[in-house]
Structures are given as structure tokens and as C-alpha cells.
C-alpha positions in Angstrom: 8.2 -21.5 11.3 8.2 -17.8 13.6 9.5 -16.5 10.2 6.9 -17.6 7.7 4.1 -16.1 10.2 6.1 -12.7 10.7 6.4 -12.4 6.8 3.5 -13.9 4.9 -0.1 -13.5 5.3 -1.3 -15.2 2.5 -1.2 -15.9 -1.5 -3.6 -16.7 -4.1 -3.1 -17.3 -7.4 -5.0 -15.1 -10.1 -4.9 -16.9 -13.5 -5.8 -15.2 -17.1 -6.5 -17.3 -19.8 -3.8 -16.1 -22.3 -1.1 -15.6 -19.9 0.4 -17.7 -17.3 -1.1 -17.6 -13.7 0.4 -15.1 -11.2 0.8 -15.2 -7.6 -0.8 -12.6 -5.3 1.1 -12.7 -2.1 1.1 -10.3 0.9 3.9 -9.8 3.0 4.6 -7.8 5.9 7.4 -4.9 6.1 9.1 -2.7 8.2 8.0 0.6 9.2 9.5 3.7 6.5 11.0 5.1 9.4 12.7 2.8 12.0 13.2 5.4 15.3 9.0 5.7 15.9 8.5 2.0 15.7 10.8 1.6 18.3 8.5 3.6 21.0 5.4 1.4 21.7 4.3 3.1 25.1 3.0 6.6 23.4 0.6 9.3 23.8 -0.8 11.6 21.5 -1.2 15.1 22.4 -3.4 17.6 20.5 -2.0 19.0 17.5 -1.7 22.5 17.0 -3.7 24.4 14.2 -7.6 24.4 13.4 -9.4 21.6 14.5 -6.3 19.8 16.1 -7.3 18.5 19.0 -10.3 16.6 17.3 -7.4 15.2 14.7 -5.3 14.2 17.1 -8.3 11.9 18.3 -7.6 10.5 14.6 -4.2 9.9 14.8 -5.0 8.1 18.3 -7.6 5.7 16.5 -5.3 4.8 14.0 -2.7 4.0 16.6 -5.1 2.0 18.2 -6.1 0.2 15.4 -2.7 -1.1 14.6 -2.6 -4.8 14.8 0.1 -7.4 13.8 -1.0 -10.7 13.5 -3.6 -10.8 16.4 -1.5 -8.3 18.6 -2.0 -4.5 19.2 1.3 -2.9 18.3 1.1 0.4 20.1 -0.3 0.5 23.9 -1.8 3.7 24.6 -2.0 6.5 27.7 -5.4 6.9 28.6 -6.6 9.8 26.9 -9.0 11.0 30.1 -5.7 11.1 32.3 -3.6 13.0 29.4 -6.5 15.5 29.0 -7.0 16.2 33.0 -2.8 16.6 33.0 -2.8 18.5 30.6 -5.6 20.6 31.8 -4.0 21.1 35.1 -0.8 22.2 33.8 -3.0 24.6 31.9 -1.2 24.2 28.8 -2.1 25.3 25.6 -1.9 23.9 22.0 0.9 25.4 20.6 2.7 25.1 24.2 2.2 21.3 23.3 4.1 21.2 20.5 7.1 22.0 21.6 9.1 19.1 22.3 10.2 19.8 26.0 6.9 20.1 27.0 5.8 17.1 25.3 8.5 15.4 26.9 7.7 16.5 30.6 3.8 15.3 29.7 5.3 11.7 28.7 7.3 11.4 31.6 4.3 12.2 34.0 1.6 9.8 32.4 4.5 6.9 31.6 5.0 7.1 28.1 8.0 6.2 26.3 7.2 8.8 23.0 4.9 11.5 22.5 2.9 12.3 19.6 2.5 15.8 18.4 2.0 18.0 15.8 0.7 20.6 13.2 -2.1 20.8 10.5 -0.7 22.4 8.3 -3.4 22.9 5.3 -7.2 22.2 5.2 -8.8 23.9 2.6 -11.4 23.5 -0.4 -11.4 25.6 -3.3 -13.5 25.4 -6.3 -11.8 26.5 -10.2 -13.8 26.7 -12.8 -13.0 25.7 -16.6 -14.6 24.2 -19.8 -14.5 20.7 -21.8 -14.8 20.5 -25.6 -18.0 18.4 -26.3 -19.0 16.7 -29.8 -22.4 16.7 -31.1 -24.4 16.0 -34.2 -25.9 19.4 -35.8 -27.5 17.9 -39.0 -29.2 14.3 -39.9 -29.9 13.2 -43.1 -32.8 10.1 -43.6 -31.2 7.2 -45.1 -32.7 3.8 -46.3 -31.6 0.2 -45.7 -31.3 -2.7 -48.4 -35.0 -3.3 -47.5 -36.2 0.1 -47.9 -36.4 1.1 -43.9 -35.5 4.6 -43.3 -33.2 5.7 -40.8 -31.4 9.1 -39.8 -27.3 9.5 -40.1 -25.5 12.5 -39.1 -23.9 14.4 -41.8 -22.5 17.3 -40.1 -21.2 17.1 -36.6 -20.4 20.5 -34.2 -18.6 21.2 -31.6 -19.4 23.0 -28.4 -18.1 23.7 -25.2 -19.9 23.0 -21.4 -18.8 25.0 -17.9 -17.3 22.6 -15.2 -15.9 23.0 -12.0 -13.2 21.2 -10.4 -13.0 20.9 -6.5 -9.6 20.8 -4.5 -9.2 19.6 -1.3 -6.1 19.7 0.3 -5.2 18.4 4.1 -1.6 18.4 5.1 -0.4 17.8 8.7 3.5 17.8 10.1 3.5 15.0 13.0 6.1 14.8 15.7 7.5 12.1 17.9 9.3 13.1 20.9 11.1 10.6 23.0 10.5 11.0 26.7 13.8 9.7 28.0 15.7 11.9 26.0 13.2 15.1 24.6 14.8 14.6 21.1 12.5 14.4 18.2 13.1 11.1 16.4 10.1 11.3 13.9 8.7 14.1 11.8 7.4 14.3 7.8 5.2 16.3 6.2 2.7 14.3 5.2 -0.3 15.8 2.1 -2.7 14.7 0.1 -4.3 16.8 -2.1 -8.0 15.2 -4.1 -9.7 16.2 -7.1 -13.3 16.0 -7.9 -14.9 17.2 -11.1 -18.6 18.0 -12.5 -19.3 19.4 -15.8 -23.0 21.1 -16.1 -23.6 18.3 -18.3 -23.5 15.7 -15.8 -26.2 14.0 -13.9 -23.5 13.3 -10.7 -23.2 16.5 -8.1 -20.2 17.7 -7.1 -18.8 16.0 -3.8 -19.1 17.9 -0.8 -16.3 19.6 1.0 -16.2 18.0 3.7 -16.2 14.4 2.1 -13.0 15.4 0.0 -11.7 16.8 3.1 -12.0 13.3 5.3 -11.1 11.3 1.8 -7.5 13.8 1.9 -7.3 13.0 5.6 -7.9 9.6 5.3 -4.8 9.3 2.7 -2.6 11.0 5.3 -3.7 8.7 7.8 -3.0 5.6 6.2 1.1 7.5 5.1 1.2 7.9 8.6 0.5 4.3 9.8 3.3 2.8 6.9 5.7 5.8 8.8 5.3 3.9 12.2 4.8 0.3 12.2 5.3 -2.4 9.9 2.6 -2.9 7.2 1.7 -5.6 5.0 2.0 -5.2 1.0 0.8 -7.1 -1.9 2.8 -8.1 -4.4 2.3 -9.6 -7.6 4.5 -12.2 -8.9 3.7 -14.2 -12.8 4.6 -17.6 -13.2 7.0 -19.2 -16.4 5.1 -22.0 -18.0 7.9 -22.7 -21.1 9.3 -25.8 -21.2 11.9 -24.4 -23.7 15.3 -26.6 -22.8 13.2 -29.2 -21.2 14.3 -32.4 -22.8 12.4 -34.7 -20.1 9.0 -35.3 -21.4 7.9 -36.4 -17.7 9.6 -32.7 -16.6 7.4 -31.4 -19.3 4.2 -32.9 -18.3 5.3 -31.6 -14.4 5.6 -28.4 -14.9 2.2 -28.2 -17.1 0.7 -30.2 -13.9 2.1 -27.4 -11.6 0.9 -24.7 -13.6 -2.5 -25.9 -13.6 -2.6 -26.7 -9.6 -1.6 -23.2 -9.5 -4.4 -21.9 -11.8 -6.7 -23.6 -9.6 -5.3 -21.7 -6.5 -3.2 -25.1 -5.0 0.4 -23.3 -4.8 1.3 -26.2 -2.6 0.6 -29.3 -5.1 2.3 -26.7 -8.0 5.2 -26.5 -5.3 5.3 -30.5 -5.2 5.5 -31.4 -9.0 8.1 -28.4 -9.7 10.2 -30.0 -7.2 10.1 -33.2 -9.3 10.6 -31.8 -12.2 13.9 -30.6 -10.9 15.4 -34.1 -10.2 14.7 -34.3 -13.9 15.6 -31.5 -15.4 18.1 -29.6 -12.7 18.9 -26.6 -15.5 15.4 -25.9 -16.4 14.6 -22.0 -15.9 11.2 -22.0 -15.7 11.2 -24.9 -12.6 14.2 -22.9 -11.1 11.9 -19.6 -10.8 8.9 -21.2 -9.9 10.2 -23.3 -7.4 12.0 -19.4 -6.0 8.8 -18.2 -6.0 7.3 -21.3 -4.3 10.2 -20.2 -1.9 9.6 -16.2 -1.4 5.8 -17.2 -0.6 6.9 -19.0 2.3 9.5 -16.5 3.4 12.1 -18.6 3.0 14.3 -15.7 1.3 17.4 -17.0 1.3 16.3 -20.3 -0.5 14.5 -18.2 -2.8 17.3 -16.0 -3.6 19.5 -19.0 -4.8 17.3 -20.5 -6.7 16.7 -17.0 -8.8 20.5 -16.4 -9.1 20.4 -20.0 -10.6 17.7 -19.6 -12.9 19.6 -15.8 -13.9 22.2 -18.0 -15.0 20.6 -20.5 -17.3 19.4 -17.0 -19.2 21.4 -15.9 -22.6 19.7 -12.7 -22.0 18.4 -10.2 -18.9 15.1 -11.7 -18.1 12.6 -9.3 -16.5 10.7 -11.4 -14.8 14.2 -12.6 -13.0 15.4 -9.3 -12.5 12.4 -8.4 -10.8 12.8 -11.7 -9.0 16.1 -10.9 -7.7 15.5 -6.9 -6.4 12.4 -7.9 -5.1 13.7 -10.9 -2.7 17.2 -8.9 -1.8 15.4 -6.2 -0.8 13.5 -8.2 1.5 16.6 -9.9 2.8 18.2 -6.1 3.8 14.5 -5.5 5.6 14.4 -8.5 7.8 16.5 -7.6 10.6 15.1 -4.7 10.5 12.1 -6.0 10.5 12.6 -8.3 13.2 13.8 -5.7 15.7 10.6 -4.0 15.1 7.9 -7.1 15.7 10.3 -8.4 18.9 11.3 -5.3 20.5 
């Protein structure tokens, strides 16, 4: 069961009233790049460019806050003993970023990687344009069927209003240095750029600078977490509810059961019936994908994987719904080793 808890969180089932239900299920997956999940005894040193040191704090806090399951993922140098080192050595922030360095600064406060970097961009700037706007320009009075008057335009005009658009832009290039051997095994360029407009029109005020800033910032952060450690994803995964090549009318009537267990968020009792329907009706494609998807919920890949290439083959015709099925759960198949090496190591 170590495998359902490493790879699903939870599911729920979202149900429309045209279409069938579909299941919401998060899953967890391995960090984008596999090298800086490997360090889990780091230290962040203050980046280099304006305000760096106070964004390395940043990057620190979302170290920290890294949890899987009910576990801290990263454990962190104390950042009073990094800054009196570092002080000490009297180095400065450029000095820091260059790997060596860092790498002599890991191996004196015990870490096993060292975080380090550049900011790159952090501007505002303001653009201005206009919008086309419609509006009436002439009424005439018109009567209803019991003699009421009432005005209707006759002759609309157009016009145009000034606007501004604000850009904010943050962009920072982060570094992780292995202390054993002073090689950089992580870097990107991570940027977010965010757009805010206001025409004079408008009752809203334009959004301050330094709130698009954070909200640009705050997007890098969370590229940066998914870059490190493995994160959790939502996917969202419809249900078949045909019974088309169902001859059993007791299959028929399971399947419908399932389908409305699952509308009513019970996955489990949906699970139960599908199975049943399958001693009835082995070659039914809608009981085949369910019960794969009743699988992939669970984690159970594998299972979930056969049962879809089944289903595939009871089709005359590419299915989306099965192709999807099929990329989606290889895919997590290639990831779990990975995966695993990154939650056990």
C-alpha cells in the first residue's frame, strides 16, 4: 500500500448534468529536474542583483515549506550561522555566485548543495493605448401595444477611451552547486511576466507596482518548487456511461448503478459494481475503462494500464478518451522510478 500513499492524495468526482461524471484525482510527480532533488541537506546563499539577499530569504521559505505527505523534504543550514560565515569570510554577493565559493561555504556549514543565484529582471513599466467603445448618440420615444412610451436608440456612435496597461516582469537564474564535487547540477531561467489593465472608463485602479511585482515573483516561486521536488497535480479524468455492446441487462443496470455512486462522490461502491459487471460482460468498453480508471486512482498503474489497452481493443475506432487514457498512465509508469528514488533517497 507504500505506493498508493506516495502517488495519490485524493479524488472526487465532479458530475454535470448532461455529461457523464468525471474524476478529479491528484497525484504526486517527480521533480522537472532530477539532479537538485537529489541534494536534501542545502543552503541558500544570497543571490546576486538588486534586492537579492532579501529574495534569497524567499527561495529559503519556499524550501522550507516543502512537505511530502507529513514530511519536510529539504532540511536547511541555519541561516544565522550561513550569514556570520559568510560575513567572516567577508564575501560579497557576486563573490557568492560563483560556484567554487559556494562550494567551500557548503562544505564549512555541512551542506550537501548550495543554492545561488541571479535576479535577472524586476521592472514595471506603464504603455499606454486606446479601446473602441460603443454608445448610443440618438433615442427616439416609442410606444408599447398599451400606449406606454419608451425611448430606443436609433443611431449608435462610436468613440474611443485612453487606457494604460502595466507590465511587470521578474526573472531570476537559480544555481545549485554540489558541495562534494563544486559542479553545478541545476540552473534555469525562470520569468514571469503579468499584465494589468485600466481604461479611464473604469471604476477599478490600476494595481500597484509592487503587487504585480510579488504576483510575478510568486509565479517564479512556485516554477521553482516543481524544478526541485516532487509536486502533486490534478488531473481530470471523464467517465463512459454507454452500454453500447452490453447485451447483459443486469451489466446494464451495473454500470448505471456505478455511474451514479460515482456522481454522488462513492468511487469505491462505482469500483464494486463495474467489477461485476465484468464477470458479465468481460468485452464491455465502457466497464473496461472505468474499472482502469478505478485502477490509476489507486496507483495501481500497471493494472490500470492493461485494462485500457483492453478496452483500446474492443474500439473500431481511436477513442480519445482511451488515448488519453493510455499516455496519461505510461507516462506515469516511466516517472515512478524516478519518482521513487526521489521520495526514498
Amino acid at each position: 500500500m507504500r505506493t498508493v500513499r506516495l502517488f495519490l492524495l485524493s479524488f472526487v468526482v465532479l458530475a454535470a448534468s448532461c455529461a457523464p461524471p468525471a474524476v478529479k484525482t491528484t497525484m504526486l510527480v517527480p521533480a522537472r529536474h532530477h539532479e537538485a532533488s537529489r541534494l536534501r541537506e542545502v543552503a541558500v546563499l544570497p543571490f546576486d542583483g538588486k534586492g537579492g539577499q532579501e529574495f534569497a530569504a524567499e527561495i529559503e521559505g519556499t524550501i522550507a515549506g516543502i512537505n511530502i505527505g507529513d514530511k519536510q523534504y529539504f532540511n536547511l543550514v541555519d541561516r544565522v550561522r550561513l550569514e556570520k560565515l559568510i560575513s567572516e569570510m567577508k564575501l560579497s554577493q557576486s563573490a557568492l555566485v560563483d560556484s567554487n565559493t559556494a562550494a567551500r561555504v557548503g562544505r564549512l556549514v555541512g551542506a550537501k548543495g548550495i543554492y545561488t543565484g541571479i535576479i535577472t529582471a524586476s521592472d514595471v513599466s506603464d504603455s499606454a493605448y486606446r479601446e473602441e467603445r460603443t454608445r448610443c448618440a440618438q433615442t427616439v420615444t416609442k410606444h408599447d401595444k398599451k400606449g406606454r412610451a419608451y425611448e430606443e436608440c436609433a443611431k449608435y456612435e462610436k468613440y474611443a477611451v485612453h487606457c494604460t496597461k502595466r507590465t511587470a516582469v521578474f526573472a531570476f537564474t537559480p544555481r545549485l552547486v554540489e558541495v562534494e564535487t563544486g559542479m553545478v547540477v541545476y540552473s534555469s531561467n525562470i520569468g514571469k511576466s503579468v499584465e494589468r489593465s485600466v481604461c479611464s472608463d473604469s471604476q477599478k485602479p490600476l494595481p500597484g507596482e509592487r503587487e504585480l511585482i510579488e504576483q510575478a515573483k510568486q509565479y517564479g516561486k512556485e516554477i521553482f518548487r516543481t524544478d526541485i521536488a516532487p509536486y502533486y497535480v490534478t488531473v481530470e479524468i471523464e467517465l463512459m456511461d454507454s452500454d453500447d455492446g452490453i447485451i447483459s441487462d443486469t451489466a446494464k443496470a451495473k454500470l448505471a448503478q456505478g455511474i451514479d455512486f460515482a456522481k454522488n462522490s462513492r468511487l469505491d461502491r462505482a469500483c464494486e459494481l463495474w467489477g461485476e459487471a465484468r464477470i458479465l460482460a468481460p468485452d464491455a468498453l465502457s466497464v473496461l475503462y472505468n474499472l482502469g480508471i478505478c485502477s490509476e486512482v489507486t496507483g495501481e498503474f500497471e493494472q490500470a494500464l492493461e485494462l485500457y489497452r483492453k478496452a483500446d481493443r474492443m474500439l473500431m475506432k481511436p477513442d480519445d478518451k482511451v488515448n488519453a487514457a493510455l499516455a496519461r498512465v505510461q507516462k506515469r509508469i516511466q516517472e515512478q522510478k524516478k519518482l521513487k528514488e526521489q521520495i526514498l533517497n
